[in-house]
DOSEPA-677528 format. One record per residue (C-alpha): residue number from 1; chain; x, y, z. Coordinates in pm, whole numbers, plus 50000, padded with zeros to 5 digits. Layout:
BEGIN
- NUM/A/X/Y/Z .
...
//
This chain:
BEGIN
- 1/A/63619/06253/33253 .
- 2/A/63448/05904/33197 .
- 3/A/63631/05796/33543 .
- 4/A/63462/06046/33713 .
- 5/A/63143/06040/33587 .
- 6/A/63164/05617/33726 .
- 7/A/63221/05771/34050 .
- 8/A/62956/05992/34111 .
- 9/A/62675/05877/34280 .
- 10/A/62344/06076/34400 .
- 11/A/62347/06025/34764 .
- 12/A/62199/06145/34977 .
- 13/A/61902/06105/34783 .
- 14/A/61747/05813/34682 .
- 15/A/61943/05509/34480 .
- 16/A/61891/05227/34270 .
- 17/A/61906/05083/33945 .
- 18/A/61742/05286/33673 .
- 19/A/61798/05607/33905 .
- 20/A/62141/05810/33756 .
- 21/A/62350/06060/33862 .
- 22/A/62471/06170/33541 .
- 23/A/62326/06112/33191 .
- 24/A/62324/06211/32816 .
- 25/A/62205/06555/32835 .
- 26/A/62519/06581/33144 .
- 27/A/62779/06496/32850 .
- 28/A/62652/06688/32575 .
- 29/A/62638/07001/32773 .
- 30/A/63000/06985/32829 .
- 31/A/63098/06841/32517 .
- 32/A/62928/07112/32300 .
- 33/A/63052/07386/32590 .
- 34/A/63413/07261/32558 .
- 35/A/63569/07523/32352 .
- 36/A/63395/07823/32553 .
- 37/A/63522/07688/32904 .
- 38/A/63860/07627/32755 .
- 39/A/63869/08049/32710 .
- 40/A/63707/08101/33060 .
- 41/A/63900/08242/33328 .
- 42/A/63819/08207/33673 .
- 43/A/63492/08262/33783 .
- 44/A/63367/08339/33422 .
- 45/A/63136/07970/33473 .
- 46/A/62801/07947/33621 .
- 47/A/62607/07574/33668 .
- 48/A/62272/07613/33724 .
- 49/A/62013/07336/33831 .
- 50/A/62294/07061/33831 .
- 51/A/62112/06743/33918 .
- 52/A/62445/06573/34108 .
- 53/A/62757/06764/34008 .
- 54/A/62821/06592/33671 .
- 55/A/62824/06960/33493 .
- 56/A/62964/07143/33808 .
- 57/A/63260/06854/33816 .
- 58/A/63290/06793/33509 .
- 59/A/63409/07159/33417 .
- 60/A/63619/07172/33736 .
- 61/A/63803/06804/33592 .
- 62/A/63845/07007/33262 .
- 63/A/64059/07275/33457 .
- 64/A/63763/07505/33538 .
- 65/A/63811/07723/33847 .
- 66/A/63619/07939/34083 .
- 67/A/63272/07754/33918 .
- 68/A/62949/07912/34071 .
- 69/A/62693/07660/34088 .
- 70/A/62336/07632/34212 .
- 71/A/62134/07339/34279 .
- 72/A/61787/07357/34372 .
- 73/A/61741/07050/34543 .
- 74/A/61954/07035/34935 .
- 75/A/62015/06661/34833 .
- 76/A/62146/06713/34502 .
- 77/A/62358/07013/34699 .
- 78/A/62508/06782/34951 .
- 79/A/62542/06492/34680 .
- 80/A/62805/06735/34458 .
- 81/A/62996/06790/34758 .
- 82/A/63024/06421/34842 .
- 83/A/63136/06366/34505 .
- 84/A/63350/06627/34502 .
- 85/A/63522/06463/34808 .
- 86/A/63585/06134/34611 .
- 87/A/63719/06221/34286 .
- 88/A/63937/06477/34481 .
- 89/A/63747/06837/34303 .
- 90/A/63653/06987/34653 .
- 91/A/63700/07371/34628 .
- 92/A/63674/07375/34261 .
- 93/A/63339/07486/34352 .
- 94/A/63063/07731/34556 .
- 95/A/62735/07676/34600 .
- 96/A/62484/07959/34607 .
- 97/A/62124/08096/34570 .
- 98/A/61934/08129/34240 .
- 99/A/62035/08526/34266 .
- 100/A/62211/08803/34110 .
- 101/A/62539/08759/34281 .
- 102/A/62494/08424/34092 .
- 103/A/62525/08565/33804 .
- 104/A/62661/08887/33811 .
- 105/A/62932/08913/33512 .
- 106/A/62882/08544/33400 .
- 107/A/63041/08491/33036 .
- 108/A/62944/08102/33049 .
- 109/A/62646/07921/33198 .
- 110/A/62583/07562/33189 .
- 111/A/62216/07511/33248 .
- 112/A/62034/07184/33329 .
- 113/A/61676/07262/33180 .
- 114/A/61390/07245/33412 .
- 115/A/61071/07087/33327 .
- 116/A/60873/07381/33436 .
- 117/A/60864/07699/33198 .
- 118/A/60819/07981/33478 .
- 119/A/61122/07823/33579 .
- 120/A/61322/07807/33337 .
- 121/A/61174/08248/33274 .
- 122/A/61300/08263/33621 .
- 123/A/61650/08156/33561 .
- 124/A/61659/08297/33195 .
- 125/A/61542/08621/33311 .
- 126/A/61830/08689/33608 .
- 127/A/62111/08587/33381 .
- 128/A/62021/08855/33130 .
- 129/A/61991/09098/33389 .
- 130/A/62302/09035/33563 .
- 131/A/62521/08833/33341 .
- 132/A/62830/08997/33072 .
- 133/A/62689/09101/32780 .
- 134/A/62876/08798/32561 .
- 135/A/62761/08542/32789 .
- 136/A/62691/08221/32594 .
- 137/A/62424/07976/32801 .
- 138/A/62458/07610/32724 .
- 139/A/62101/07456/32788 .
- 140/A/62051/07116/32775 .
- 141/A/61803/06846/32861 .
- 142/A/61632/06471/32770 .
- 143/A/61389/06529/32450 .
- 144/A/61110/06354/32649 .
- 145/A/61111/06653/32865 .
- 146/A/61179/06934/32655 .
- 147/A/60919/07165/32425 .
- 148/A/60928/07419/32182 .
- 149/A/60795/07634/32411 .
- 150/A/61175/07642/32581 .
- 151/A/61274/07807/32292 .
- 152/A/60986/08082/32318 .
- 153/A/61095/08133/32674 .
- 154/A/61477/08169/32575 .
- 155/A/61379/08380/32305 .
- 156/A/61219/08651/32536 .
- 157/A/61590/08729/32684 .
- 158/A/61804/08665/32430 .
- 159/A/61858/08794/32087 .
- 160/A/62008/08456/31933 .
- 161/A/61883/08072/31956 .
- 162/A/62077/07765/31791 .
- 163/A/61978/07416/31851 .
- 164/A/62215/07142/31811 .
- 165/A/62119/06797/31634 .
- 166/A/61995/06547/31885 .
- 167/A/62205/06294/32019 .
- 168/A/62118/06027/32283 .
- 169/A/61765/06104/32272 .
- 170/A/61896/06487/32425 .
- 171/A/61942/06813/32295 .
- 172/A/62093/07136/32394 .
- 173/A/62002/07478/32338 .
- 174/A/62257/07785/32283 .
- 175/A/62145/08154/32348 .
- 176/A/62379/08451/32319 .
- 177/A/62284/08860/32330 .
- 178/A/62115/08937/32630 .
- 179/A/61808/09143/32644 .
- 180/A/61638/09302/32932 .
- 181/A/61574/09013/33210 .
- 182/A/61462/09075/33555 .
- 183/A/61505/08924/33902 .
- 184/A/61254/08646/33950 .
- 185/A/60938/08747/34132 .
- 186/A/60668/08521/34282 .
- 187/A/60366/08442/34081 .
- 188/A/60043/08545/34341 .
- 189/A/59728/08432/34395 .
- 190/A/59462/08369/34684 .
- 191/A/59340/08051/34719 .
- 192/A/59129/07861/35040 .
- 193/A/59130/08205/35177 .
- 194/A/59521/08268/35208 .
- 195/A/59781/08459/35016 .
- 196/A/59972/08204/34806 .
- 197/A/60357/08296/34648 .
- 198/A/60537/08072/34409 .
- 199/A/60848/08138/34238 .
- 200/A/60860/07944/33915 .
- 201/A/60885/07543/33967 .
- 202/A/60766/07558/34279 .
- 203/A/60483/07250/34335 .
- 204/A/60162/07356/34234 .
- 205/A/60273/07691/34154 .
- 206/A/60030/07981/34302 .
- 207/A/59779/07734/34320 .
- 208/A/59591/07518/34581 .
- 209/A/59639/07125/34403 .
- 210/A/59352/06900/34520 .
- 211/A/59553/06650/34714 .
- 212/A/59610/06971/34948 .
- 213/A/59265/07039/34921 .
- 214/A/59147/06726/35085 .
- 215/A/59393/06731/35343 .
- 216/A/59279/07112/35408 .
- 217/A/58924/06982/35420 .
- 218/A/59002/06718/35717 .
- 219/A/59279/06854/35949 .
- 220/A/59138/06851/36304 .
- 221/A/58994/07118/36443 .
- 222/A/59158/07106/36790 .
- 223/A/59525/06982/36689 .
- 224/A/59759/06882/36989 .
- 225/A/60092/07108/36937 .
- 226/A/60156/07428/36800 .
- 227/A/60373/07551/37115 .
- 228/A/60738/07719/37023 .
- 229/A/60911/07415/37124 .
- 230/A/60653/07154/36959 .
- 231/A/60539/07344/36668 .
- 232/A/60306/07227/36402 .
- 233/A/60539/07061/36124 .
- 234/A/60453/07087/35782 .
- 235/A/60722/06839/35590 .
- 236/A/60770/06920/35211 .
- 237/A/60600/07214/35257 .
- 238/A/60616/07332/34907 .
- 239/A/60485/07751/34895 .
- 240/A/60361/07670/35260 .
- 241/A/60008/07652/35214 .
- 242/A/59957/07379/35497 .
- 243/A/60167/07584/35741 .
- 244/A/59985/07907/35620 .
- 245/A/59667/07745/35657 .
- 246/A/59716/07603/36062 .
- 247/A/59891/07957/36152 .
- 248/A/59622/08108/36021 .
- 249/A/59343/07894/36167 .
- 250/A/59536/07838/36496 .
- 251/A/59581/08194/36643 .
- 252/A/59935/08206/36841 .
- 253/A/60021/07845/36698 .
- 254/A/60361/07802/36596 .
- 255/A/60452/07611/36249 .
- 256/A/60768/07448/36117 .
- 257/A/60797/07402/35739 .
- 258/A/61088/07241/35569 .
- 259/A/61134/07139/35216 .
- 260/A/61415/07019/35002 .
- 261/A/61363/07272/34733 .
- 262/A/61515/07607/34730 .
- 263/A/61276/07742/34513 .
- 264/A/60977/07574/34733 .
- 265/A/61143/07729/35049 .
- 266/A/61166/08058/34927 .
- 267/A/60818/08045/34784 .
- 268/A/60708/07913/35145 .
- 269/A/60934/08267/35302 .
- 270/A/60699/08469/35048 .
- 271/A/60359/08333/35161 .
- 272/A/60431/08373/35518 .
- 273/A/60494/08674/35459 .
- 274/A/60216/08808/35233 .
- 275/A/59992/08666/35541 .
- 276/A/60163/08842/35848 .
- 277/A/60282/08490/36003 .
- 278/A/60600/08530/35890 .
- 279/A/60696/08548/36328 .
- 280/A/60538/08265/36385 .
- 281/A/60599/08035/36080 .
- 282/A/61017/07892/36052 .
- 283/A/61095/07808/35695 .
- 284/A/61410/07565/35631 .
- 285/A/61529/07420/35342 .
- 286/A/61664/07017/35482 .
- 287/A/61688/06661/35345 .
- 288/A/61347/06564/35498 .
- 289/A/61352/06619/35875 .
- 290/A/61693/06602/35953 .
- 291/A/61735/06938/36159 .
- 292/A/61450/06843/36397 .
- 293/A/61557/06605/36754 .
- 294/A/61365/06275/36746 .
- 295/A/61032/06216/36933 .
- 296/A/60964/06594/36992 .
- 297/A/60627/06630/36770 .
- 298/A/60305/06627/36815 .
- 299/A/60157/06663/36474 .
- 300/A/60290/06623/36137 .
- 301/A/60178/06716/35803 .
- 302/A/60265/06567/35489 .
- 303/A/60194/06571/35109 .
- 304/A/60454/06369/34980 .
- 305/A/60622/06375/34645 .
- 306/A/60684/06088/34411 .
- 307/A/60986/06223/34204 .
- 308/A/61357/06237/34257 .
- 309/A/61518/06499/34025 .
- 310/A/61317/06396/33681 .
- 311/A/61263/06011/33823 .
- 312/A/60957/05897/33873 .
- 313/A/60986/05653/34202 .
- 314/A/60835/05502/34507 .
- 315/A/61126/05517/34707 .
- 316/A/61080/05865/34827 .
- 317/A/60768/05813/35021 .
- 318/A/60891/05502/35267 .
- 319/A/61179/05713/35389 .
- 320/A/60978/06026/35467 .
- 321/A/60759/05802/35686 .
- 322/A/61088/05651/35897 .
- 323/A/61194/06021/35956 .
- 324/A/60830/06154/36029 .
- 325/A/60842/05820/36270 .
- 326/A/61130/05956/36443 .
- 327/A/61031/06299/36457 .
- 328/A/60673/06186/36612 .
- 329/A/60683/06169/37043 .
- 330/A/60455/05839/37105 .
- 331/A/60108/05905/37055 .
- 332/A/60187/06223/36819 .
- 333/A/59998/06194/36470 .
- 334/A/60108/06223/36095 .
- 335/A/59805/06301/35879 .
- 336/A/59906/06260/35519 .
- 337/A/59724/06286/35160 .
- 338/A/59872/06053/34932 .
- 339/A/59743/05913/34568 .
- 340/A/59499/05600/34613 .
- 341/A/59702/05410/34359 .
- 342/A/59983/05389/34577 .
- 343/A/59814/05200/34843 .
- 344/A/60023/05313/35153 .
- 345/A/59807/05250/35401 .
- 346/A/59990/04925/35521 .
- 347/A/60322/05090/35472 .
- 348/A/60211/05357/35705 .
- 349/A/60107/05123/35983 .
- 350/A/60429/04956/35960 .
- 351/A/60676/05227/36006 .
- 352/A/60442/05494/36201 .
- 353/A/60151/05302/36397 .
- 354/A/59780/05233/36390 .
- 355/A/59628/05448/36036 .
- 356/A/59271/05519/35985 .
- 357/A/59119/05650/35651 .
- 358/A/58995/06023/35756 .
- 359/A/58866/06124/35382 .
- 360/A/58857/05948/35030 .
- 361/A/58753/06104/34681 .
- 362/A/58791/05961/34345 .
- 363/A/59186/05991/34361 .
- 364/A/59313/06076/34669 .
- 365/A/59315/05967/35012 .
- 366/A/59389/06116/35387 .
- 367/A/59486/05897/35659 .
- 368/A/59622/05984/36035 .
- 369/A/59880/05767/36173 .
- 370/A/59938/05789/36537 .
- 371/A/60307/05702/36655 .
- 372/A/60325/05369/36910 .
//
């Protein structure tokens, strides 16, 4: 398994040193779920929120078959089927939504732990709904991101909690006995005058955050764009607020919104929705850009994130600017909110064109860079 685990690697997504595709909490999941998976039949596994296919591969190098597996994340998706490809585990394997077919009949899930709670109810919740009644889940994570309150949230599905001794600063969590559950449902709310969704982990959750709200604050009022075939493009659109907000403010515009995220696109799909733009508004989950043809936009929105999986890094940002700088037609405009700290002003006018400070408050800055 160690051979393996030297060859994965987490592109697409962003590399370099310090930045892992499989860790601690990876190998104690598997080690302390050895004995179920060696009683498993096919299809009888579930991985859920595997970062890079370490669990998902790891089982299938252990003689798992038929392995369900969702990850959240369309890089981390593509990245277990590139690794898959080296180490010679393709079809060992499906990848599918965070829903009930997921699940259904489960005896043995291997769960990443998210960092956010209403996630982790989210994902708790299904599999006690849908899963076999002896299903065992095998929950691990880092200790720097894990809380008591996990076990609280386990708890409230499932009858029986044992915690194993640390070990490499990670820990894993065992639940068994089922209770109740129920298909996730998005958290709502109504914020800068729009109907907001968010399934849990979801940015922000049902909730307007206030780098949004000072981009919100300083969008133009007369954008160029919005036709079908040059629609407004709102890139890691999170529950969609920014696209919400121009459909709504732009009668007959049209909007684009991608994200990464599963959870974020579906979350987007719900707010559309619960606003009656859901005809004029195309959600998309895609590694940043990558289904749109270059130099077609006229206007591009961005709030962009600074983590990769549970990474903190600064490598995200630059290549979201290359791809919004091929998406951009010459003179089209990127106007981005980004954390004054980071001081991307320069990097902006290097890889986009001429940027001018639009808005500035005690953390947070929006700029508008207009393509060459």
């Amino acid at each position: 398994m160690s051979a393996i685990f030297d060859a994965l690697r987490r592109w697409p997504d962003v590399e370099a040193p310090g930045l892992v595709a499989v860790d601690a909490a990876d190998r104690l999941i598997l080690d302390t779920s050895a004995e179920l998976r060696a009683s498993a039949l096919p299809g009888d596994i579930v991985v859920i929120n595997d970062a890079y296919g370490a669990l998902t591969l790891g089982a299938a190098d252990a003689g798992a078959s038929g392995i369900r597996t969702h990850l959240d994340a369309i890089t981390g998706e593509r990245a277990l089927d590139a690794n898959a490809a080296r180490v010679g585990l393709t079809g060992h394997y499906r990848s599918g939504p965070l829903d009930a077919e997921l699940v259904r009949g489960v005896k043995v899930v291997l769960l990443r732990l998210p960092r956010s709670l209403d996630a982790l109810r989210d994902i708790v919740g299904l599999i006690a709904a849908h899963a076999d009644p002896s299903v065992v889940v095998v929950a691990g994570g880092r200790l720097k991101h894990m809380s008591v309150s996990m076990n609280t949230v386990l708890s409230e599905n499932f009858r029986q909690l044992d915690v194993s001794h640390a070990r490499q600063k990670s820990r894993v969590l065992l639940v068994r006995a089922p209770r109740g559950g129920r298909d996730p449902a998005p958290a709502a709310a109504q914020v800068a005058g729009l109907e907001v969704r968010a399934y849990g982990g979801a940015f922000a959750g049902a909730r307007l955050d206030i780098g949004t709200r000072l981009l919100l604050a300083n969008l133009p009022d007369s954008p160029v764009g919005g036709a079908p075939n040059d629609p407004f493009i709102d890139l890691a659109c999170g529950t969609g607020i920014i696209g919400a907000w121009m459909a709504t403010r732009h009668r007959g515009a049209h909007v684009y919104a991608c994200d990464q995220s599963s959870v974020a696109v579906e979350s987007a799909k719900a707010t559309m929705l619960a606003n009656g733009i859901e005809d004029r508004v195309t959600v998309v989950r895609d590694d940043m850009l990558g289904a749109r043809p270059s130099a077609t936009a006229s206007l591009v929105t961005l709030n962009p994130p600074f983590h990769s999986a549970a990474a903190v890094t600064d490598l995200i940002a630059p290549r979201m600017f290359a791809e919004v700088a091929r998406v951009l037609r010459p003179g089209g405009q990127l106007w981005c909110v980004w954390n004054s700290g980071l001081k991307y002003r320069p990097l902006l006018e290097r890889e986009i064109g001429p940027t001018e400070q639009v808005a500035r408050n005690a953390k947070f800055t929006v700029t508008v860079s207009t393509r060459r």
